[in-house]
LOSE-356529 format. One record per atom (N, C-alpha, C, O): residue in one letter; atom name; x, y, z. Coordinates in steps of 0.1 Angstrom, whole numbers. Example, Ala and Ser with C-alpha at 12.3 -4.5 7.8 and 13.67 -1.06 7.14 Angstrom:
REM LOSE-356529
residu atome X Y Z
a N 132 -57 78 .
a CA 123 -45 78 .
a C 132 -33 78 .
a O 142 -33 85 .
s N 128 -22 71 .
s CA 137 -11 71 .
s C 129 0 79 .
s O 134 11 80 .
***
This chain:
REM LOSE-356529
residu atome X Y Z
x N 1398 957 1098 .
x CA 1387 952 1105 .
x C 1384 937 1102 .
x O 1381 931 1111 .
x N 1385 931 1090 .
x CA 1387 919 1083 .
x C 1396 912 1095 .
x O 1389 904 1102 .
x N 1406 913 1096 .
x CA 1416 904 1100 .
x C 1412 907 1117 .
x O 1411 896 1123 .
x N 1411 915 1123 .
x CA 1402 917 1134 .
x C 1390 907 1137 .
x O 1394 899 1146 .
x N 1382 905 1135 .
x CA 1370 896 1128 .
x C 1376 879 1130 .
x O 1374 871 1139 .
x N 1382 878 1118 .
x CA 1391 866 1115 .
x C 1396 860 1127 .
x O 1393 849 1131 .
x N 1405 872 1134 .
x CA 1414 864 1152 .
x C 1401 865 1162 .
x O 1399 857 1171 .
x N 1393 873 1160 .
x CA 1385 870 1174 .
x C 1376 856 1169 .
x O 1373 848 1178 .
x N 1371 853 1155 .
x CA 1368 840 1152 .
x C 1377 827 1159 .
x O 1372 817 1165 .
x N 1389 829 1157 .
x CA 1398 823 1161 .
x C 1401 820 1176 .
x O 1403 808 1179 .
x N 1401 830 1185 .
x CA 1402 833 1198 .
x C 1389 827 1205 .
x O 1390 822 1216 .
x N 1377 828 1199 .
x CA 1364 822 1204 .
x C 1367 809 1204 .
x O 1368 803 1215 .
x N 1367 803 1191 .
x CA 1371 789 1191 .
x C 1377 778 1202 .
x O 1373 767 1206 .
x N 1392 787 1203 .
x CA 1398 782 1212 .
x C 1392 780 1222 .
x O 1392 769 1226 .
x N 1385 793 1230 .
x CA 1383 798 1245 .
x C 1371 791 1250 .
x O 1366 790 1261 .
x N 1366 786 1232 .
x CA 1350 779 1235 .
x C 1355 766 1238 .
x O 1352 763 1250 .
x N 1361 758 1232 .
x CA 1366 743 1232 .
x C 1376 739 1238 .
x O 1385 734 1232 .
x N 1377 740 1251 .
x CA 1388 731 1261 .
x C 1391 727 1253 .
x O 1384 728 1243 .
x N 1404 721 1254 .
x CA 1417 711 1247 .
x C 1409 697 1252 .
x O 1399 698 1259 .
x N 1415 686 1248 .
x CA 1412 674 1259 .
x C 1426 670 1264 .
x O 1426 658 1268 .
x N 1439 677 1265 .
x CA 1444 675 1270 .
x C 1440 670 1287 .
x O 1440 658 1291 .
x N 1438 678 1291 .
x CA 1434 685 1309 .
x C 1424 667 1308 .
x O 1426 656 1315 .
x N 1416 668 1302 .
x CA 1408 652 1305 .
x C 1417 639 1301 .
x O 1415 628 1306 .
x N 1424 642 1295 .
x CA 1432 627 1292 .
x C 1443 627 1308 .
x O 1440 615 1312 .
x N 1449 631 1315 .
x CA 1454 633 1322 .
x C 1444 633 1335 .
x O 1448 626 1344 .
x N 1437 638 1337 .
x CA 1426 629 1345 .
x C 1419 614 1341 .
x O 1415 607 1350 .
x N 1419 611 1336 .
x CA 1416 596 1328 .
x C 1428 590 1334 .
x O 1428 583 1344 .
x N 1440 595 1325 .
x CA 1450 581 1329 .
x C 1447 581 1343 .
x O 1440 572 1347 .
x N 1453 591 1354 .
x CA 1452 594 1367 .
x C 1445 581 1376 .
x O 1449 572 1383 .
x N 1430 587 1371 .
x CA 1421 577 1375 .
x C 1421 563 1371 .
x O 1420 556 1381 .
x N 1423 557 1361 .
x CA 1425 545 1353 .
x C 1435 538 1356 .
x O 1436 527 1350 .
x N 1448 544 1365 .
x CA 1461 537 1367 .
x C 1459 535 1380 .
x O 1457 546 1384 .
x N 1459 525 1393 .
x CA 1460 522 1401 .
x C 1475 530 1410 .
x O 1475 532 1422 .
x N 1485 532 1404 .
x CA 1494 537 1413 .
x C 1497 551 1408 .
x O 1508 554 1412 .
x N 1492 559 1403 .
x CA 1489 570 1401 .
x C 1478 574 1407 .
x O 1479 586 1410 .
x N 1467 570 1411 .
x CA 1456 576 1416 .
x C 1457 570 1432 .
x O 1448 572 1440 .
x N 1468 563 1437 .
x CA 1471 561 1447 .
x C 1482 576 1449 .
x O 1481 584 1458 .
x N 1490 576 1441 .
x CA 1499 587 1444 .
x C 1490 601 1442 .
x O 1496 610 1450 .
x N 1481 606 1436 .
x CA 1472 613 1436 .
x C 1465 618 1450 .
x O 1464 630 1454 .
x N 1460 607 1455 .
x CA 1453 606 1467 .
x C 1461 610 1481 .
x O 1456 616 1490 .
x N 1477 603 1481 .
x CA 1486 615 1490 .
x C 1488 629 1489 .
x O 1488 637 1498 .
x N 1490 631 1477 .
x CA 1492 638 1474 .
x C 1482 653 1476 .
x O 1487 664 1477 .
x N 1469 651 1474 .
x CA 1459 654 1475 .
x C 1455 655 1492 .
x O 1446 663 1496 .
x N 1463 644 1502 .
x CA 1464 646 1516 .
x C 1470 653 1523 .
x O 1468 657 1534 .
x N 1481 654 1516 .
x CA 1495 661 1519 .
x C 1489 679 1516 .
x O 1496 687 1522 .
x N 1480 683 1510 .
x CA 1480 698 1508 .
x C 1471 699 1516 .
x O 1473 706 1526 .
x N 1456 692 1513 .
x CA 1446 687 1527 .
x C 1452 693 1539 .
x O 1448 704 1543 .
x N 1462 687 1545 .
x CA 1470 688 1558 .
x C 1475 699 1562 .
x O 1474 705 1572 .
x N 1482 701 1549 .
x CA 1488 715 1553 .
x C 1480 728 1550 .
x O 1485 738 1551 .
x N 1466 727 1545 .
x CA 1454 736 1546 .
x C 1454 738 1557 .
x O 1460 748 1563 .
x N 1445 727 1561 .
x CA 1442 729 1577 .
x C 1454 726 1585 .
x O 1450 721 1594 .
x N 1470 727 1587 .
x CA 1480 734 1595 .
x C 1480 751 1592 .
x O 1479 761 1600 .
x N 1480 750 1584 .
x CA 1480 765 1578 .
x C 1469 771 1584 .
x O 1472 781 1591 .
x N 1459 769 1584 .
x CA 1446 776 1592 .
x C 1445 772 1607 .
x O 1437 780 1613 .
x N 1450 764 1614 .
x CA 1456 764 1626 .
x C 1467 773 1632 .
x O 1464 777 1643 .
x N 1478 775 1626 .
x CA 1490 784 1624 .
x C 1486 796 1629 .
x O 1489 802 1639 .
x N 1476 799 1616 .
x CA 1471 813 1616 .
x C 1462 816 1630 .
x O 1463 825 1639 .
x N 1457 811 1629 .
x CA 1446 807 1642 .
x C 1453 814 1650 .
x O 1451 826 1651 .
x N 1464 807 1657 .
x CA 1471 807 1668 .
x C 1475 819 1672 .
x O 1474 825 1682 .
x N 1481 821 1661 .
x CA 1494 833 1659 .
x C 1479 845 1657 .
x O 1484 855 1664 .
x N 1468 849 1653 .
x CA 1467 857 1656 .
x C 1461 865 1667 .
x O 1460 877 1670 .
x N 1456 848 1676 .
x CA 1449 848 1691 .
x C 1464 853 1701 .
x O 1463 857 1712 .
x N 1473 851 1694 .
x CA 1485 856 1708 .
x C 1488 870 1706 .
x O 1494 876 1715 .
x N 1483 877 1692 .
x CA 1484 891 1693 .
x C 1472 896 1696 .
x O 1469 907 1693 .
x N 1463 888 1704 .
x CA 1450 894 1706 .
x C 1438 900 1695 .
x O 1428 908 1697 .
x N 1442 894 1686 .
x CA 1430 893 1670 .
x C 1427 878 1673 .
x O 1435 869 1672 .
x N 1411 878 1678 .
x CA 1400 869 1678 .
x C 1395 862 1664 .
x O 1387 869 1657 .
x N 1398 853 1659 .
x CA 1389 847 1646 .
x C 1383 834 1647 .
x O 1384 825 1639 .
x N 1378 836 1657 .
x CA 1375 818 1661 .
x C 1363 818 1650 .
x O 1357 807 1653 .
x N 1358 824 1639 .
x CA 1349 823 1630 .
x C 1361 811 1616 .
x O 1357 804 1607 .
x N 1372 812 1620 .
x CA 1379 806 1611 .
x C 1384 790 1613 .
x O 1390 782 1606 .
x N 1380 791 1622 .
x CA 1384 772 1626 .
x C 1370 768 1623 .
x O 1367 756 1621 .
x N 1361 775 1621 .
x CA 1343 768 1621 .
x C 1347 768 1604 .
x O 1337 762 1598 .
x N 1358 773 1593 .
x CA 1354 766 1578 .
x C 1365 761 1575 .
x O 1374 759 1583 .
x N 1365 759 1560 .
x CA 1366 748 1551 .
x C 1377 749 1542 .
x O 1378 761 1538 .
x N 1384 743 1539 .
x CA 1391 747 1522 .
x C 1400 756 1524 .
x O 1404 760 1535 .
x N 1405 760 1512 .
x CA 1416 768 1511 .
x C 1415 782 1511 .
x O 1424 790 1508 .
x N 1402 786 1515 .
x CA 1397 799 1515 .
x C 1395 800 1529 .
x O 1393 792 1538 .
x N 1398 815 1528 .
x CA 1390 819 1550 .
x C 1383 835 1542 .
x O 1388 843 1534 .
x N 1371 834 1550 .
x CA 1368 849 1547 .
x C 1369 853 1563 .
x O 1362 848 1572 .
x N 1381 862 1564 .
x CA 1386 869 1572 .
x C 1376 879 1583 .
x O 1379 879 1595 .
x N 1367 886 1577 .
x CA 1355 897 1581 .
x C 1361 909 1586 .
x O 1357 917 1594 .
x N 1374 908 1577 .
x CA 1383 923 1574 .
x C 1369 930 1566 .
x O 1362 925 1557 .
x N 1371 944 1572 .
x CA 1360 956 1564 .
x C 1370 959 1553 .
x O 1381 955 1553 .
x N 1365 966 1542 .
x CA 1368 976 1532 .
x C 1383 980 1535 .
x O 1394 975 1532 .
x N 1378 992 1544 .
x CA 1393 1001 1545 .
x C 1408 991 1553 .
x O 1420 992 1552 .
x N 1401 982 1561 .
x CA 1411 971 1565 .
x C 1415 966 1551 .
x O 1426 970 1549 .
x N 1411 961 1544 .
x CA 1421 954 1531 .
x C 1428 963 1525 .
x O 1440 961 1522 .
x N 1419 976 1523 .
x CA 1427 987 1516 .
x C 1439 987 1522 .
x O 1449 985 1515 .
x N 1441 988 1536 .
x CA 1453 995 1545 .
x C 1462 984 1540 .
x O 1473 987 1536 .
x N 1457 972 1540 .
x CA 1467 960 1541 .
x C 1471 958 1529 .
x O 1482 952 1529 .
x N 1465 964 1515 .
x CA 1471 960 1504 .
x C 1481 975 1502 .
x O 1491 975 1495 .
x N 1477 990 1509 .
x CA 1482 1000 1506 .
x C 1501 998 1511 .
x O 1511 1000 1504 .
x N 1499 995 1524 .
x CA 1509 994 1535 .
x C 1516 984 1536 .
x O 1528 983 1540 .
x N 1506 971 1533 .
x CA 1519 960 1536 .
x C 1518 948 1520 .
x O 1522 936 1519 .
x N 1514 953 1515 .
x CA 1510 951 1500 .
x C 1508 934 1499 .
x O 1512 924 1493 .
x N 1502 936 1508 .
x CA 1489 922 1510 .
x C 1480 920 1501 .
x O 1471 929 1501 .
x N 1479 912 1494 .
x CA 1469 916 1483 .
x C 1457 903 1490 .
x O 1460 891 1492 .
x N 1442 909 1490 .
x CA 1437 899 1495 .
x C 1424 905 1488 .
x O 1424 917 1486 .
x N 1410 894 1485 .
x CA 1395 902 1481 .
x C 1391 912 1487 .
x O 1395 914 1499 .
x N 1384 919 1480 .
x CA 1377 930 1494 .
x C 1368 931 1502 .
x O 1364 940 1509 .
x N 1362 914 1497 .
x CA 1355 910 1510 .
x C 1360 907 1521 .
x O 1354 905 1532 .
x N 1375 905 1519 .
x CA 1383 901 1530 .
x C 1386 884 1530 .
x O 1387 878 1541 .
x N 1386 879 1518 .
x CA 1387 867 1514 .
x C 1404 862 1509 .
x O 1410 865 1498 .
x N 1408 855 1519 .
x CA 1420 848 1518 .
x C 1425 840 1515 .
x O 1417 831 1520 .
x N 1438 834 1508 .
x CA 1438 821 1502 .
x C 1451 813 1511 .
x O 1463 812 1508 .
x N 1442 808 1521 .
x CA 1456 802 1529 .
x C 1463 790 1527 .
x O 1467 781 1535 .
x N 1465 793 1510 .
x CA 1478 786 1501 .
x C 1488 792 1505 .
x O 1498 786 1511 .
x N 1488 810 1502 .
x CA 1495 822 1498 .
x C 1505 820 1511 .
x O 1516 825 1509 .
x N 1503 814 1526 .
x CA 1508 814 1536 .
x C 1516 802 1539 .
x O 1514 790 1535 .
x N 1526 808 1546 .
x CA 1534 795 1551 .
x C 1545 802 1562 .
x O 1548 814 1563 .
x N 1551 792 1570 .
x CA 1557 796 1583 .
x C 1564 807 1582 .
x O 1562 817 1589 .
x N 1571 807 1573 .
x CA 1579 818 1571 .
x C 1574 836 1567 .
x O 1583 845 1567 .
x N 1561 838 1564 .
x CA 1554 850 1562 .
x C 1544 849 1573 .
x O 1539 859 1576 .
x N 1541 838 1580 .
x CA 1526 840 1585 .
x C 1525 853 1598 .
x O 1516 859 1604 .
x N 1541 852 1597 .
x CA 1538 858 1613 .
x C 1539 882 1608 .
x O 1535 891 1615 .
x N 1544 883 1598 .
x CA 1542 893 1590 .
x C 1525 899 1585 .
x O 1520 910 1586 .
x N 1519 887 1580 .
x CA 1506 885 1576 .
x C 1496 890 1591 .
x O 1487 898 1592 .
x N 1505 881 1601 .
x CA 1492 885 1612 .
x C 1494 899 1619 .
x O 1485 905 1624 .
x N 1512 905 1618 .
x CA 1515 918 1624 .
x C 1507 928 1611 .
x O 1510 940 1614 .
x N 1501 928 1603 .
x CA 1501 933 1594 .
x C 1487 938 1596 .
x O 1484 950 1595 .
x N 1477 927 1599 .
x CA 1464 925 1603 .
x C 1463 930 1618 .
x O 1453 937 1620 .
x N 1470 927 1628 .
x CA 1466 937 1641 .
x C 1470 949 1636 .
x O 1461 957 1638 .
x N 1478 954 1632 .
x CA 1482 965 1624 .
x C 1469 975 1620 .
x O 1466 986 1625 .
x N 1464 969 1610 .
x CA 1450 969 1600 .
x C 1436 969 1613 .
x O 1426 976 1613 .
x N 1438 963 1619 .
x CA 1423 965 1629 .
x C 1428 976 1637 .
x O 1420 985 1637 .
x N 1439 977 1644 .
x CA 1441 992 1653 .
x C 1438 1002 1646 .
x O 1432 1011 1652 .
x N 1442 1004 1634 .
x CA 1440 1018 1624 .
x C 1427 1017 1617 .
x O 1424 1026 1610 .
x N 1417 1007 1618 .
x CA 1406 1009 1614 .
x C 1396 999 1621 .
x O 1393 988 1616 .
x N 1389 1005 1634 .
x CA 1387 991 1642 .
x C 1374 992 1642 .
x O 1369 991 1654 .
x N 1364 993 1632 .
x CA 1353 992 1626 .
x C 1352 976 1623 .
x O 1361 969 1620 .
x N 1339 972 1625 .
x CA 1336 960 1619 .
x C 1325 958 1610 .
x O 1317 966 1615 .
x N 1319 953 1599 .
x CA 1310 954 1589 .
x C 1303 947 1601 .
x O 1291 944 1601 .
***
């Protein structure tokens, strides 16, 4: 029980006190003119392909006839989908989609090459359970 005690002392410490690694590395970032220039592309370049990515999807799932025009109205790298309960279930049971069970998606996880799986997956998922919260 001693040495139990001892590592979770230890374990707290850590878990309590960020490193300052992670801030030094933001510092330089910021403080270097051609780093925080390459930052800022960089930071456009994912930007971009966010919102291609939520376009993409958009598209591809208005031509299988799944409506989400609620997803061009947000933001970020998140979409909450307004998949029900048993829709995610189905989707993480059957096509081992793993997504929240609010139906919250991370359209990082996507790219040309899966999206079109993702959206047969999802008309799939609303025909077998075509309830809506």
């Amino acid at each position: 029980m001693a040495v139990r005690s001892q590592l979770v002392g230890i374990a707290r410490a850590l878990w309590s006190n960020s490193p300052h690694h992670g801030a030094r590395i933001v510092a330089m970032i910021l403080h270097n003119p051609s780093l925080l220039q390459e930052w800022r592309e960089n930071l456009m370049t994912m930007s971009e392909r966010i919102l291609g990515m939520r376009q993409e999807l958009y598209q591809a799932l208005k031509a299988v006839g799944v409506r989400w025009d609620h997803m061009l109205r947000q933001k970020g790298m998140f979409s909450y989908t307004g998949l029900t309960v048993p829709q995610v279930e189905y989707l993480i049971s059957k096509y081992h989609i793993y997504l929240m069970k609010s139906g919250r998606i991370s359209l990082c996880g996507l790219n040309s090459a899966n999206i079109q799986y993702f959206v047969d997956a999802v008309k799939d998922a609303v025909a077998i359970h075509p309830e809506r919260d």
